[in-house]
C-alpha positions in Angstrom: 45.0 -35.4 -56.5 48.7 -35.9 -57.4 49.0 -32.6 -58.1 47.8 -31.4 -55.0 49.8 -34.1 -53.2 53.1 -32.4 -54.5 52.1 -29.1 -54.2 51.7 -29.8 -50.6 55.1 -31.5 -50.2 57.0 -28.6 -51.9 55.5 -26.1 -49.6 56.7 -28.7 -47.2 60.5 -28.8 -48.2 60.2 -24.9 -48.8 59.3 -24.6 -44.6 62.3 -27.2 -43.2 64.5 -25.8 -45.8 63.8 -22.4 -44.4 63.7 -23.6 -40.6 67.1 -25.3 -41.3 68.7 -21.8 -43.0 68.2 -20.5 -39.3 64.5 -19.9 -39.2 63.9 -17.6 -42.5 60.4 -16.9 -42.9 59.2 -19.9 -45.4 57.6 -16.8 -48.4 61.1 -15.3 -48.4 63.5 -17.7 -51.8 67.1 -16.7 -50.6 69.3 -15.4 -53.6 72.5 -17.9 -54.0 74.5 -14.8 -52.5 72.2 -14.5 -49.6 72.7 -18.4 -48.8 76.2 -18.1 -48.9 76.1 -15.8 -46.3 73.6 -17.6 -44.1 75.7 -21.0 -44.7 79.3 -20.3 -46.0 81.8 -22.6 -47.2 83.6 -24.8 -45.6 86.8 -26.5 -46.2 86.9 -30.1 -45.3 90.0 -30.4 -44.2 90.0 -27.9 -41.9 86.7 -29.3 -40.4 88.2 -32.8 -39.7 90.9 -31.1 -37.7 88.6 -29.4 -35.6 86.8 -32.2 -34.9 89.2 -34.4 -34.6 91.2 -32.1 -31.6 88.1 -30.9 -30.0 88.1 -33.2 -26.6 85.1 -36.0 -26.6 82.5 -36.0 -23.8 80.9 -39.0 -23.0 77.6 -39.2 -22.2 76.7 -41.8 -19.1 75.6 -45.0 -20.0 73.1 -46.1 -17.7 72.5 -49.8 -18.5 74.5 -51.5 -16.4 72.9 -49.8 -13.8 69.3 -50.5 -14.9 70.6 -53.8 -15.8 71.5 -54.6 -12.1 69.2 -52.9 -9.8 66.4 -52.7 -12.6 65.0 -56.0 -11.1 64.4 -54.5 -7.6 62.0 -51.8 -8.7 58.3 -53.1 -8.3 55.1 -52.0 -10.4 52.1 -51.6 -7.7 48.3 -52.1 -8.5 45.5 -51.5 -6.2 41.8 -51.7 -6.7 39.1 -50.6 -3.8 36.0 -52.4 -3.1 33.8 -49.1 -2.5 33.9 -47.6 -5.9 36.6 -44.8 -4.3 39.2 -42.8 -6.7 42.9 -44.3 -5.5 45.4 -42.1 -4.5 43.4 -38.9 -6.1 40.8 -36.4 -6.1 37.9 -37.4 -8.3 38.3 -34.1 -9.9 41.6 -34.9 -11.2 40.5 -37.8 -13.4 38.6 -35.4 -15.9 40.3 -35.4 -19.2 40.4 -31.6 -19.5 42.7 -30.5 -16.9 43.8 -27.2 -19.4 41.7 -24.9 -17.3 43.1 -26.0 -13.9 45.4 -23.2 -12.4 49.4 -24.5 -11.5 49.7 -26.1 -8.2 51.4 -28.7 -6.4 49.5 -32.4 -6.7 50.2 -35.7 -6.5 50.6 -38.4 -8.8 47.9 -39.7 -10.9 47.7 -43.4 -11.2 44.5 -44.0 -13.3 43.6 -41.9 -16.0 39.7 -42.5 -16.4 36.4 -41.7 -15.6 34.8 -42.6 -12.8 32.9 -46.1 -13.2 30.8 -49.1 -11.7 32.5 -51.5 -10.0 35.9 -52.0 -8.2 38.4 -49.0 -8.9 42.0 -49.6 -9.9 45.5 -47.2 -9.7 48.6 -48.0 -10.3 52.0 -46.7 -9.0 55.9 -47.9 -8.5 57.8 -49.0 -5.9 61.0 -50.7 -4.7 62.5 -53.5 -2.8 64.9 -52.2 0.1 65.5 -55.5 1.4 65.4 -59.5 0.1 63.2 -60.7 2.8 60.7 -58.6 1.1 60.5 -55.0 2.3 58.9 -53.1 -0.3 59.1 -48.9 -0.1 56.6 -46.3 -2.0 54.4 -43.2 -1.6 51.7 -43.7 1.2 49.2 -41.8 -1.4 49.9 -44.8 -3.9 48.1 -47.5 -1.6 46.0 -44.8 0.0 42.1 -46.0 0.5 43.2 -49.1 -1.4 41.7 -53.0 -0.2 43.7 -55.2 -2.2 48.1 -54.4 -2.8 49.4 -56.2 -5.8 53.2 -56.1 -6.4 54.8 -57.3 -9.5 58.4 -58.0 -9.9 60.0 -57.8 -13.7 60.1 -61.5 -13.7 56.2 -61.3 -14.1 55.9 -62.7 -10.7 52.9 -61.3 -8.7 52.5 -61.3 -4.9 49.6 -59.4 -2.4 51.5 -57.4 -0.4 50.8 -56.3 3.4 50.6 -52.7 4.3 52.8 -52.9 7.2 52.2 -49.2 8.3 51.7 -45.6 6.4 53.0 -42.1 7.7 51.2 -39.9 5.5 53.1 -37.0 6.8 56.1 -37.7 5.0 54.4 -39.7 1.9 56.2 -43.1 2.9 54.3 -46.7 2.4 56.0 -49.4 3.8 54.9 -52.6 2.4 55.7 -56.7 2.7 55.5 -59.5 -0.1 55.7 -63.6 1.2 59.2 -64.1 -1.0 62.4 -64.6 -0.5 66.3 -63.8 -2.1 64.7 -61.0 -4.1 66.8 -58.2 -5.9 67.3 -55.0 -3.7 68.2 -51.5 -4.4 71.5 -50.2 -2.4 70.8 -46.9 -0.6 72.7 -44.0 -1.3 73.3 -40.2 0.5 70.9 -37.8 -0.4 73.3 -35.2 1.1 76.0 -36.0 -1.2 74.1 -35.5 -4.7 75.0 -32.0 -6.2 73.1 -30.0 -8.4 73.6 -30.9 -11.7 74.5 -34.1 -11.2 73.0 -37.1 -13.3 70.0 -39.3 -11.9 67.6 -42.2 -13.6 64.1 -42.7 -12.5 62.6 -46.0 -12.7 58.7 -46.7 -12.3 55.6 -47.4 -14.6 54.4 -43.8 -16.1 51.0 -44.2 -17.1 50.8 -47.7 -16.9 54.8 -48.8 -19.1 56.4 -51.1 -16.9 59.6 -50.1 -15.7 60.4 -47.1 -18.3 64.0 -45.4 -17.4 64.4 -41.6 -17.6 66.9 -39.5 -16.7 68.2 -36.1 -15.8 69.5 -34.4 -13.5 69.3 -32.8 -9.9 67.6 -29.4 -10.5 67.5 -28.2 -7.0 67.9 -29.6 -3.3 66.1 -29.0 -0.3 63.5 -27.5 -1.7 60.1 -26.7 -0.2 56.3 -27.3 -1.2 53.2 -25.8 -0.5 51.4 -28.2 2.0 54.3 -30.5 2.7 56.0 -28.9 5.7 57.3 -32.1 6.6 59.9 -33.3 3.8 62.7 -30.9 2.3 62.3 -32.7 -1.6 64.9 -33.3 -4.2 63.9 -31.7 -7.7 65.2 -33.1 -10.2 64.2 -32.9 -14.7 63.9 -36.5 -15.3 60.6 -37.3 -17.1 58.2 -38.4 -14.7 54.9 -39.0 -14.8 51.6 -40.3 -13.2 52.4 -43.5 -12.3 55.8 -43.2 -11.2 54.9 -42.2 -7.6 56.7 -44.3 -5.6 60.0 -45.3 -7.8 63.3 -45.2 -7.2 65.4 -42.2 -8.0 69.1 -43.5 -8.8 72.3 -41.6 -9.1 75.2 -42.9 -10.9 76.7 -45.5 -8.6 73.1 -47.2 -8.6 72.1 -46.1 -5.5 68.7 -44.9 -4.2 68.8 -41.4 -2.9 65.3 -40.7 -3.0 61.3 -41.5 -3.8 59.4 -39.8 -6.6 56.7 -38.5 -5.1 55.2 -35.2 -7.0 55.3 -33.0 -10.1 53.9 -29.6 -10.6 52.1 -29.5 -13.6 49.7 -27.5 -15.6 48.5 -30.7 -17.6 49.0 -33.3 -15.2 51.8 -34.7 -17.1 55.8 -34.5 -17.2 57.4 -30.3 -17.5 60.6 -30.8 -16.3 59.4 -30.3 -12.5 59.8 -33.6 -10.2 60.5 -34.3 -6.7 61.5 -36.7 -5.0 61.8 -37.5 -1.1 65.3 -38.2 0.2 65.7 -41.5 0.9 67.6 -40.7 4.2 63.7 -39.7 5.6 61.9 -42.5 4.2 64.3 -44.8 5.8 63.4 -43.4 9.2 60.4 -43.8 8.4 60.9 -47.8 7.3 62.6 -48.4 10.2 59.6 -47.5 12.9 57.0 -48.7 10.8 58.4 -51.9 11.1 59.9 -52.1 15.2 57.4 -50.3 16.1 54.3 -50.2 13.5 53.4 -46.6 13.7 55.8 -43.6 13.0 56.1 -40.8 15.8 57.7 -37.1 15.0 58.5 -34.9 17.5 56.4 -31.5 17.4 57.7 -28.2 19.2 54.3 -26.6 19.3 54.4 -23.2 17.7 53.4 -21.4 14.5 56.5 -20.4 12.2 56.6 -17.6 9.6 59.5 -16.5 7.4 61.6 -13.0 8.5 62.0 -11.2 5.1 64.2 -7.8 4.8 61.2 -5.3 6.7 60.8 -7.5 9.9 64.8 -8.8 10.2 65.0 -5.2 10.4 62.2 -4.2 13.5 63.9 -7.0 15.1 67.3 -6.0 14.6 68.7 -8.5 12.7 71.1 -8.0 10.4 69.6 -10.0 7.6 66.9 -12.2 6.9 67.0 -15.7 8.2 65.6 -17.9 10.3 61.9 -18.8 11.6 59.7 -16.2 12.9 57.8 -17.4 15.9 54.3 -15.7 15.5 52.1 -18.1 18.3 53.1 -20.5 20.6 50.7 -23.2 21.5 49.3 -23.2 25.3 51.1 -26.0 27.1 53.2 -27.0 24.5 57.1 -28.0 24.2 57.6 -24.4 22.9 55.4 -22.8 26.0 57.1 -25.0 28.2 60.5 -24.3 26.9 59.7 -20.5 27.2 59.3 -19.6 23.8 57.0 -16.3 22.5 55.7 -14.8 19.7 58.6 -12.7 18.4 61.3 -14.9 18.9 63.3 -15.9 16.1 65.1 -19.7 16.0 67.9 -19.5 14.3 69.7 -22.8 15.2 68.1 -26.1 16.4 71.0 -28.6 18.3 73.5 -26.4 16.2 72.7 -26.4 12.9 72.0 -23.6 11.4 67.7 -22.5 10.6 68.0 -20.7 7.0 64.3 -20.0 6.9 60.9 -21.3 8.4 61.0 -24.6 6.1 64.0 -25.8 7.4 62.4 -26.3 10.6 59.5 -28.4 10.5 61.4 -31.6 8.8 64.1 -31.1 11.8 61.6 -31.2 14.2 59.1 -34.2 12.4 62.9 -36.5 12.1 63.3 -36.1 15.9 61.5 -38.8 18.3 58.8 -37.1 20.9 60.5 -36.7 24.5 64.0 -36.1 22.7 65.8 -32.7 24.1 66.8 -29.9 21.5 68.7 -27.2 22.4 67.5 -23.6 20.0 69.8 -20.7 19.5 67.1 -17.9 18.8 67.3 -14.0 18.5 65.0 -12.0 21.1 64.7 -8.1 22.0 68.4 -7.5 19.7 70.3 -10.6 21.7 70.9 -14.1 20.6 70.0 -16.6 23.4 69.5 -20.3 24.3 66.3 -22.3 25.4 66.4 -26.4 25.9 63.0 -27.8 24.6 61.9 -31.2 25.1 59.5 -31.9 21.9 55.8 -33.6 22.2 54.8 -35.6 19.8 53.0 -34.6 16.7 48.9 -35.4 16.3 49.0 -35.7 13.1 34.3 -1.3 21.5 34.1 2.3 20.6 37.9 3.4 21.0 40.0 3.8 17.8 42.9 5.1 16.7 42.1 7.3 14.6 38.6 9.7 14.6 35.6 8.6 12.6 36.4 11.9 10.6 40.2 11.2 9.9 41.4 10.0 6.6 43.2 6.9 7.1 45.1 6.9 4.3 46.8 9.5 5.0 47.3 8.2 8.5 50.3 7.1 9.7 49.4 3.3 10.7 46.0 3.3 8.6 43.7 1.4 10.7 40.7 1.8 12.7 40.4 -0.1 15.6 38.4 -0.7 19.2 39.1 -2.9 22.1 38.2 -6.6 22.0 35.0 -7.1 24.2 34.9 -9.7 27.0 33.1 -12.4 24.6 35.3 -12.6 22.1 38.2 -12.5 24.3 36.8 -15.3 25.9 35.5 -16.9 22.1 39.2 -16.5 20.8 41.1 -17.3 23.7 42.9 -14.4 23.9 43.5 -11.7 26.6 44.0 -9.1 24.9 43.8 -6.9 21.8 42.5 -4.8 19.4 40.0 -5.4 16.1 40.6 -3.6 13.3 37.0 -1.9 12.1 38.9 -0.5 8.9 42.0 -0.3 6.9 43.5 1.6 4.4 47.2 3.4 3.3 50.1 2.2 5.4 48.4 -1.2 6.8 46.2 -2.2 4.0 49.5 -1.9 1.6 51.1 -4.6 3.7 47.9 -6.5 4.2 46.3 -5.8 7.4 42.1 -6.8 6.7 39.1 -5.6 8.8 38.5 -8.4 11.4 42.0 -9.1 12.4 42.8 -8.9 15.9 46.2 -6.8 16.5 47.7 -8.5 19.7 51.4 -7.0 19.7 53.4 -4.3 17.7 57.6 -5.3 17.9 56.8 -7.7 20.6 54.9 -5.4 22.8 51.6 -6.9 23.6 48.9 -4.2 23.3 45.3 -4.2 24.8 43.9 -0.8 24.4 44.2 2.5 22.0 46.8 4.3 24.2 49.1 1.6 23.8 49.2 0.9 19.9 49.2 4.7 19.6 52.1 5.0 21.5 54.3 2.2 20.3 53.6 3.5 16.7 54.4 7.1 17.8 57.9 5.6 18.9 58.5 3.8 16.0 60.9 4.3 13.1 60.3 3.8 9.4 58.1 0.4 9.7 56.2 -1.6 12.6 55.7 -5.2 13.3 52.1 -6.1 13.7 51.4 -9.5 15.4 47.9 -10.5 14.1 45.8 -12.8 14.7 43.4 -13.7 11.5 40.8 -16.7 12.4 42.4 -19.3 14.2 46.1 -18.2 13.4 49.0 -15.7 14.4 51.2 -14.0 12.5 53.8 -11.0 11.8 52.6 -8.4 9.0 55.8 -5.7 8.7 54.1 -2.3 7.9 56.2 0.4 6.0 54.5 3.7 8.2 53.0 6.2 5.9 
């Protein structure tokens, strides 16, 4: 057994002695000449000068900080009555999460099977005020009967949940106690990437465990979150720190941690966090008014990318494509159409279809915007005043004709009066089949073709026509089930 016990821990040196020459395979014994070469000699002396005139680069120190505004950062427990998963989908509490594809998801709070009796989840939060105002991620209390907050002086209190807005991911939350430690809030606008930030909060369950990194990327937007324009950011965070406070370096809040993408559910260097700048907004109508209102202009937005800036005669690609415009709505109203493109709302400037939706959503209902936006080669201006947000036998080509080799590609025949009537619509053509040109870009059998470059069409002739007259690529507007939008086709 000895034997065997060294034999093991020479094979052992003989593998970090190898990794440390530089990663020589660990069956290769380097001759004395060949180490030499891998590691030559150095003179002493000459090494201490180096060192000692190289400059020195501190590292931040992030205690005083944590040793200040640590105290203000909460740890949140919740427990339902009705046996219900907190804050997740029941899915994601399987052990095995390996097979799951990469996606967006929220925190986990509670890493365990289903079970009898009351559920638990835990999450972070902080306090924004003494009197005891206590901000975190509406998903953290979500379907939760009972709020427990506890401070790091090991005091416990049931919290109120003043109000949610589950649009934005903001929880807005009130503990009987006064004089408490509160975070200072900070500028989201002025953190730049690259710069240093801690996370504070309770990963998987550690009370207030610091990490930090940096800012990776700003503005940055996420599948099914339309609403918030997130802060990425590489410090380790975890399930469990939803809700925490995301410091920069002169200890002030800038935003919330609120999701990760990962493929195991646990930290990869991906975090986001919502600016602080939003969730205050939110705070501060959840508790004047108890509810949260954002303004909503009513239409459905798509990005322009290089084909369609160039039907429409923009010179490059930016802003948001409107592709439908909801009946009655502030867009209607305001005289918006499918085909426009917004490029500025009240001056600033609309990069691409995610900037708009968090302008909108910060704006109160009733409040007038003025939008600069591109139509038929022209930019223009409309006013809008925003509502408030709740939470046939004809075809184109013969039966005989080869589509693919067809200019356009499709087959299609006018919409009959019943489905015009079914979908709302007055207008358009369904496309019977697809193939070259249109099926490249992503035309399907069973969309309804209701415009090409702006130009509503509502028979054969028409589409045939506009096609004929077009250059190198055309700008379907198609509607597919219940929503409109702008395919660019390169024309075979």
């Amino acid at each position: 057994m000895q034997a065997n016990t060294l034999k093991r821990s020479a094979v052992a040196i003989a593998i970090a002695g190898a990794f440390a020459l530089g990663g020589v395979a660990a069956d290769r014994v380097l001759p004395s000449a060949a180490l030499a070469a891998v590691v030559p000699a150095v003179n002493p002396a000459a090494a201490t000068a180096a060192a000692n005139s190289a400059p020195l680069v501190a590292l931040p120190d992030f205690s005083a900080l944590v040793e200040q505004y640590g105290p203000a950062v909460v740890n949140i427990s919740v427990t339902s009555d009705d046996h219900k998963v907190l804050g997740q989908d029941e899915n994601d509490n399987m052990p095995d999460m390996q097979g799951l594809p990469p996606e967006f998801r929220q925190f986990f709070h509670n890493f365990q099977m289903p079970r009898r009796g009351p559920t638990r989840g835990v999450g972070s939060g902080f306090i924004i005020d003494p009197s005891g105002i206590v901000l975190t991620n509406a998903h953290v209390v979500d379907g939760a009967d009972n709020v427990n907050v506890k401070l790091t002086d090991k005091r416990e209190f049931t919290a109120k949940v003043l109000g949610v807005d589950k649009a934005t991911d903001i929880a807005v939350l009130k503990i009987d106690a006064k004089n408490l430690p509160a975070v200072k809030t900070g500028d989201p606008a002025q953190a730049k990437v690259g710069s240093w930030v801690v996370a504070i909060g309770q990963p998987f369950g550690f009370e207030n465990t610091v990490t930090s990194g940096i800012v990776s990327a700003k503005s940055r937007a996420l599948p099914e979150d339309s609403y918030v324009r997130f802060i990425q950011t590489d410090a380790a965070v975890n399930p469990g720190n939803s809700g925490g406070p995301l410091f920069n370096l002169k200890g002030e809040v800038i935003g919330i941690n609120s999701q990760i993408f990962s493929r195991t559910g646990g930290s990869q260097g991906l975090a986001f966090a919502i600016p602080i700048d939003v969730a205050m907004q939110v705070e501060q109508q959840i508790v004047q008014h108890g509810k949260v209102s954002h303004g909503r202009l009513g239409v459905a937005i798509q990005d322009v990318n290089q084909a369609l800036a160039g039907n429409f005669g923009l010179k490059s690609p930016k802003g948001a494509l409107v592709s439908s415009v909801q009946k009655d709505g502030a867009g209607a109203r305001a005289g918006l159409k499918p085909g426009d493109v917004i490029l500025t709302l009240n001056g600033e400037e609309i990069a691409g279809s995610s900037d708009l939706p968090p302008k909108v959503a910060s704006l109160k209902p009733g409040s007038s915007v003025t939008l600069g936006i591109w139509r038929d080669g022209a930019e223009k201006q409309v006013t809008a005043t925003l509502g408030a947000m709740d939470d046939g036998k004809n075809v184109i080509a013969s039966a005989g004709q080869d589509l693919g080799n067809a200019r356009l590609g499709i087959a299609v025949r006018p919409l009959t009066a019943e489905e015009r009537r079914d979908n709302d619509i007055a207008g358009g053509l369904v496309v019977q089949d697809v193939a070259g040109a249109a099926e490249r870009a992503g035309v399907r059998p069973g969309d309804v073709i209701l415009a090409v470059n702006t130009k509503p069409v509502k028979n054969v002739d028409e589409l045939r026509a506009l096609v004929a007259k077009s250059g190198k690529t055309v700008a379907l507007l198609v509607q597919r089930d219940s929503a409109q939008i702008f395919i660019p086709v390169t024309l075979g």
